[in-house]
C-alpha positions in Angstrom: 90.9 114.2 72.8 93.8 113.8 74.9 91.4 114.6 78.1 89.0 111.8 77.2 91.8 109.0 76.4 93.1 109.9 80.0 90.0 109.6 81.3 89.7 106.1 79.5 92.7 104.7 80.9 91.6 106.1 84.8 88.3 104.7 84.4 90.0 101.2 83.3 92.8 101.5 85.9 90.7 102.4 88.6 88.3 98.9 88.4 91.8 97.1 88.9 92.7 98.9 91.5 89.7 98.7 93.3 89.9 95.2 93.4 93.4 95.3 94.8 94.1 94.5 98.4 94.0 97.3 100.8 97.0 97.4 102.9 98.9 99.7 105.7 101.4 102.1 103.6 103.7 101.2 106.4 104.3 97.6 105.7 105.3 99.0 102.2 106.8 102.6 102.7 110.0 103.3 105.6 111.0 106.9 107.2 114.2 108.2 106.1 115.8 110.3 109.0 119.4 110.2 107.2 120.8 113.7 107.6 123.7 115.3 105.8 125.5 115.8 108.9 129.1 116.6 108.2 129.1 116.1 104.3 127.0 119.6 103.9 128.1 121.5 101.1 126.8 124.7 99.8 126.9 122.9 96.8 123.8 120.7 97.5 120.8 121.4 96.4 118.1 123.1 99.0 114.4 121.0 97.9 111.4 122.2 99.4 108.1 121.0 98.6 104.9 122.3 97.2 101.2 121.3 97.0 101.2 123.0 93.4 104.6 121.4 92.0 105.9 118.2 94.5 109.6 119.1 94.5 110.3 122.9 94.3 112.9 125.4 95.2 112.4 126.5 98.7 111.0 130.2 99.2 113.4 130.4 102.2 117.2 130.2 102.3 119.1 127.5 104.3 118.8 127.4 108.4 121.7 128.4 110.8 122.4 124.1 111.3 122.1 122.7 107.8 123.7 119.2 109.2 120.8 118.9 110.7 118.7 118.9 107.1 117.4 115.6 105.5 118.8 113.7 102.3 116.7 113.6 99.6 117.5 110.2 97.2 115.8 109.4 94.1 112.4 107.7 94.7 112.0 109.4 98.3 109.0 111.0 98.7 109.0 114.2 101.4 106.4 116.0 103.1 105.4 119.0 105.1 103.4 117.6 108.2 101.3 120.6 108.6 100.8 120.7 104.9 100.0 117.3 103.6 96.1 117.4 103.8 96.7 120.4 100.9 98.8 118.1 98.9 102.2 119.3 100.0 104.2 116.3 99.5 106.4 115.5 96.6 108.6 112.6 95.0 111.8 112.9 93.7 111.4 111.4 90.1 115.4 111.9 88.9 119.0 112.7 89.9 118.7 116.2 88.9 115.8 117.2 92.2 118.0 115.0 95.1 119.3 117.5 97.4 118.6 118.2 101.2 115.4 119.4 102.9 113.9 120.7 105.9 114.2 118.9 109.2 110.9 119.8 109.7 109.8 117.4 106.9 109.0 113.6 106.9 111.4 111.8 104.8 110.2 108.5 103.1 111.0 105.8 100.1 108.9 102.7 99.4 109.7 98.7 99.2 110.6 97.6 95.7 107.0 96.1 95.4 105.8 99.6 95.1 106.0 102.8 92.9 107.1 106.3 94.9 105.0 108.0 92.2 101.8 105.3 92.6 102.0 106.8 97.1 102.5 110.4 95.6 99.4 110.6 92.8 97.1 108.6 95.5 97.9 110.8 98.5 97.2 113.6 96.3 94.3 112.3 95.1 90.8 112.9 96.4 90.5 109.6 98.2 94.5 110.1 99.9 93.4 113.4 101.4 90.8 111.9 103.2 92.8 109.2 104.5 94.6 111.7 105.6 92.0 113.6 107.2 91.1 110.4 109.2 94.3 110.0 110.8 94.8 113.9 112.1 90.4 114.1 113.2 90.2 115.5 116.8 93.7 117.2 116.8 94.0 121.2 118.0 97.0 121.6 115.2 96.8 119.9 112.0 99.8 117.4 111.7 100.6 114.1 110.1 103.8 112.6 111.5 105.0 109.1 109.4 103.7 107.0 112.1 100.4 108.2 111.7 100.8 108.3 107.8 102.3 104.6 108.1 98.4 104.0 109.3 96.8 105.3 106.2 95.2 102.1 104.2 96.0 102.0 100.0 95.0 99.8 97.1 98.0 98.2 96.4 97.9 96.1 93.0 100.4 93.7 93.4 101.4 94.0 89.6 104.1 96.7 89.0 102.6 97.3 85.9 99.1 98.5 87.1 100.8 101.3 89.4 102.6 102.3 86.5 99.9 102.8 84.3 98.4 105.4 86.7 101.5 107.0 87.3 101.7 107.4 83.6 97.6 108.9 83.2 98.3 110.5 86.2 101.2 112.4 84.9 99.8 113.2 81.5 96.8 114.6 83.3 99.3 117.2 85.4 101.0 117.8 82.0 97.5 118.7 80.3 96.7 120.8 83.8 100.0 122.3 83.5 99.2 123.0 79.5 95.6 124.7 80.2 97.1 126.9 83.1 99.8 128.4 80.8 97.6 128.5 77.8 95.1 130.7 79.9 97.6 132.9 81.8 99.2 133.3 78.1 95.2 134.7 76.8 95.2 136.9 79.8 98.5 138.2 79.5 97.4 139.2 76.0 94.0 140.7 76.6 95.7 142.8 79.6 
């Protein structure tokens, strides 16, 4: 049931936003290169990204410069370059994932007349990754820099409300993903 009402509400909120204006996700979103220079702290949160969770604990422990790492706000949005096109980007949706990241990364936040979450679900979504794909065609090495994502044309519905009604389906549909996965990894467990 729960499947089929989210389904609803995408079907509904994708007609609106297909009618909305397509526009460069640069004359909306702005790279952050704000490092933590000499404020570092072993107290502050490593963040890492992941095409499976957004904003995740890094697998790898702090590099020899950590001044050199990123800030991570609430409502920024980091990436991997070389691992966007697998959905390796994430949003930072509360006080409690801010920290630093990679210098490798790209660092981003949006203008107020657009949701973090809205950029995050779409360049995840189907349509995203091949925007994506478009702007890295013809390279040797796969890499998206924020100039060339700054490129990348969206749907932007110019009412707030719109984008947050696919945030919210979007993120009842990763909860409900997130439910089925546990559910069968619990039946496995069980029959091993």
């Amino acid at each position: 049931d729960e499947a089929d009402a989210i389904n609803a509400d995408l079907a509904q909120l994708t007609k609106l936003i297909r009618q909305s204006p397509l526009e460069l996700l640069g004359d909306h979103a702005f790279e952050s290169d704000e490092r933590i220079g000499e404020k570092y702290s072993a107290e502050i949160p490593l963040v890492g990204v992941s095409a499976e969770e957004g904003i995740t604990t890094p697998k790898t422990a702090i590099g020899k410069s950590p001044e050199r790492y990123k800030v991570l706000r609430t409502h920024y949005l980091a990436y991997n370059p070389m691992r966007i096109n697998i959905g390796s980007i994430g949003v930072v949706r509360d006080k409690s994932q801010q920290g630093i990241t990679s210098p490798d990364y790209v660092v981003f936040y949006c203008g107020s007349d657009l949701l973090p979450e809205y950029v995050y679900h779409y360049l995840r979504s189907e349509t995203g990754r091949h925007e994506i794909h478009l702007k890295t065609k013809g390279s040797v090495r796969f890499r998206l820099y924020f100039d060339q994502l700054a490129k990348i044309v969206i749907p932007i519905p110019g009412d707030l409300q719109v984008q947050q009604r696919f945030v919210n389906a979007c993120n009842r549909l990763e909860a409900l993903r997130q439910m089925l996965s546990a559910a069968s990894s619990s039946a496995t467990d069980c029959l091993n």
